[in-house]
C-alpha positions in Angstrom: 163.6 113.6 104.2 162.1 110.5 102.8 159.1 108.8 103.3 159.6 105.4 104.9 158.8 102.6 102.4 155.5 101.6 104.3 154.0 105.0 103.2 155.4 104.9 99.6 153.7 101.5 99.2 150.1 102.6 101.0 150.6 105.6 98.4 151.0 103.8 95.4 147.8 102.4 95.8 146.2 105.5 95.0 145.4 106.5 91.6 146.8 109.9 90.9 143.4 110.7 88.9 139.4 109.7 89.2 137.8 109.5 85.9 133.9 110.0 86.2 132.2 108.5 82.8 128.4 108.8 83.1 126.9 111.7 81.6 124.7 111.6 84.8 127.3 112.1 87.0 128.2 115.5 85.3 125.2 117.0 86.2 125.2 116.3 89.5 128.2 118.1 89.6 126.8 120.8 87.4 123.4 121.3 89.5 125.2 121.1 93.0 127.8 124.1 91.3 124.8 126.1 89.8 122.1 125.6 92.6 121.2 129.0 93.6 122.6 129.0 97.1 125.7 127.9 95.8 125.5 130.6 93.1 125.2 133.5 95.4 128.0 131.5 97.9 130.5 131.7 94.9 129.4 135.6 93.6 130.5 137.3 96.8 133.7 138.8 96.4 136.8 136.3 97.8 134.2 133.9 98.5 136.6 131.5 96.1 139.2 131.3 99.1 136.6 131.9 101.8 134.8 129.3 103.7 132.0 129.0 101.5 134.3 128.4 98.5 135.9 126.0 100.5 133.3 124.3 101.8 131.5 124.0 97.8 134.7 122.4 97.1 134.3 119.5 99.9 131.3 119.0 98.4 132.0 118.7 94.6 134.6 116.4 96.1 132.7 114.3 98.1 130.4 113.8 95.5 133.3 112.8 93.0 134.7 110.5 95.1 131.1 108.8 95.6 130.5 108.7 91.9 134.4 107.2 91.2 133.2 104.3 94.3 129.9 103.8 92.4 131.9 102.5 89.3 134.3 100.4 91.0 132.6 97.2 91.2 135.3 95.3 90.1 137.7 97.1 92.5 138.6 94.8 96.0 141.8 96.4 96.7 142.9 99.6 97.6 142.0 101.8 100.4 138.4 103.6 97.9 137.5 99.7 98.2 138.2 99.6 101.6 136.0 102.7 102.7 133.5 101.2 100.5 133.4 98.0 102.4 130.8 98.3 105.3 133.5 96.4 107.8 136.8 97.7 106.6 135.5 101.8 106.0 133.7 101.0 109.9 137.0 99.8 111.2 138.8 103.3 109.2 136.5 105.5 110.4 137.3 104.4 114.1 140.5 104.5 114.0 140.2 108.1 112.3 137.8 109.3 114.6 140.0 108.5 117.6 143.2 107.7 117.2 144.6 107.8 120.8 142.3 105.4 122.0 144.2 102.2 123.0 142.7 100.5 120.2 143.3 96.7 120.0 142.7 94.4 116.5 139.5 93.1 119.3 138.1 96.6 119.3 138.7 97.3 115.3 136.5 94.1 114.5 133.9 95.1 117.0 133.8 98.4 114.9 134.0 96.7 112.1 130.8 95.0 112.6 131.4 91.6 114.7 127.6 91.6 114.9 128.1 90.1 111.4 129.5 87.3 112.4 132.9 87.9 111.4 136.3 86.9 113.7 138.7 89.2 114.2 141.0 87.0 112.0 138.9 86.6 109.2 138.7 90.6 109.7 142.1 91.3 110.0 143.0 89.1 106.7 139.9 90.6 104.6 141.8 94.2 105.9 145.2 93.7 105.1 143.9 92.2 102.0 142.6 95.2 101.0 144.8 97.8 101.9 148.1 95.8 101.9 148.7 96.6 105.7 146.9 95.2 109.1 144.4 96.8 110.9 146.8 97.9 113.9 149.6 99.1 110.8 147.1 101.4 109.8 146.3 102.7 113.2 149.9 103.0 113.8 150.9 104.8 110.8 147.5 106.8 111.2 148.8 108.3 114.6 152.2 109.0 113.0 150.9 110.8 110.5 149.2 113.1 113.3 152.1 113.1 115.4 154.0 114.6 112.6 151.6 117.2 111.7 151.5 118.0 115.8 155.9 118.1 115.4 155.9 120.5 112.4 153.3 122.9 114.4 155.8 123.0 117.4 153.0 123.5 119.6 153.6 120.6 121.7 156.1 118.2 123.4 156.8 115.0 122.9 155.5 113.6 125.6 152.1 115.2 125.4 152.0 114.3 121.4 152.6 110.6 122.5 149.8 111.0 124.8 147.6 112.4 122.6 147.7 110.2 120.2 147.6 106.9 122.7 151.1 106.0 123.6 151.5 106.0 127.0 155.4 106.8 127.1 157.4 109.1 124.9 160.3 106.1 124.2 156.9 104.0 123.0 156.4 106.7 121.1 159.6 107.6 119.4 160.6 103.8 118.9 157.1 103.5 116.6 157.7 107.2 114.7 161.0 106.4 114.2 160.1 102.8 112.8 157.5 104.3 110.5 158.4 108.0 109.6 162.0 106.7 109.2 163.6 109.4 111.9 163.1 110.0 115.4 160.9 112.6 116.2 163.6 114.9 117.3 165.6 114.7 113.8 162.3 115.1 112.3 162.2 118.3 113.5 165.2 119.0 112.4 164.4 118.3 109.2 161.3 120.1 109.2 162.8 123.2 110.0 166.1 122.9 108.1 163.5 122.8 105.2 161.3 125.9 106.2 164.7 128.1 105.6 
């Protein structure tokens, strides 16, 4: 199974690694690592693959990833700049945090701030600008994403994944997975499990 070429190219604009430069930025890392609630967190015994561990390890990341943002000044394209952008992270984050809403590109600028003053055309071409794909693209391969997650679990039909995720009819549904994931949901599966063996 292949991914479809529309999440090969929204890959590819990844970086495979974050280098972190300033000195500064190290022992932040360092102090959050060593802080004494952190310290007894990391002593107990498994607490490396327990919750705690787990949950240091957001951290660290989060505050990676900030540090990385905080030196990309130059950086307009990609979905880091995107997050960083007050309009295009707003209009992620919405889409993110409910993806079966019906969401139109109306309702994306709105999130996106049109208290700015800004269209939802000049929204939808600063978007695509910066992650290569339109606001409604990204929603769209966002849900499939889920939907695919939800099909390898098995723990729910079709036709209450497609709801779930804001399709109102399951053919909706498996003519946009198909278009996207590159099979239909059903061969998916297939797939899925003809791998697990």
């Amino acid at each position: 199974m292949r991914p479809s070429t529309s999440s090969r190219s929204s890959r590819s604009r990844l970086r495979p690694t974050a280098m972190i430069r300033a000195p500064r930025s190290a022992r932040l890392c360092r102090r959050q690592r060593q802080s004494p609630h952190s310290r007894a967190r990391w002593s107990r015994a498994g607490s490396v693959l327990g919750a705690s561990g787990l949950h240091l390890a957001h951290i660290m990341l989060a505050q990676t990833l900030r540090l990385y943002l905080s030196q990309q000044s130059g950086v307009e394209i990609g979905w880091f700049a995107t997050l960083a952008d007050p309009q295009g992270g707003a209009a992620i984050r919405a889409i993110h945090a409910d993806p079966g809403h019906g969401c139109r590109l109306e309702e994306l600028a709105a999130h996106a701030g049109a208290h700015a003053g800004m269209s939802r055309t000049v929204f939808a071409r600063r978007f695509r600008e910066k992650t290569g794909e339109t606001p409604v693209a990204c929603l769209t391969r966002w849900r499939m994403m889920l939907a695919a997650e939800r099909l390898e679990t098995g723990s729910k039909t079709l036709a209450r994944i497609a709801r779930a995720i804001g399709y109102e009819s399951e053919n909706a549904f498996n003519t946009a997975f198909t278009r996207v994931m590159g099979l239909s949901p059903r061969r998916y599966i297939r797939a899925v499990d003809a791998q697990s063996f």
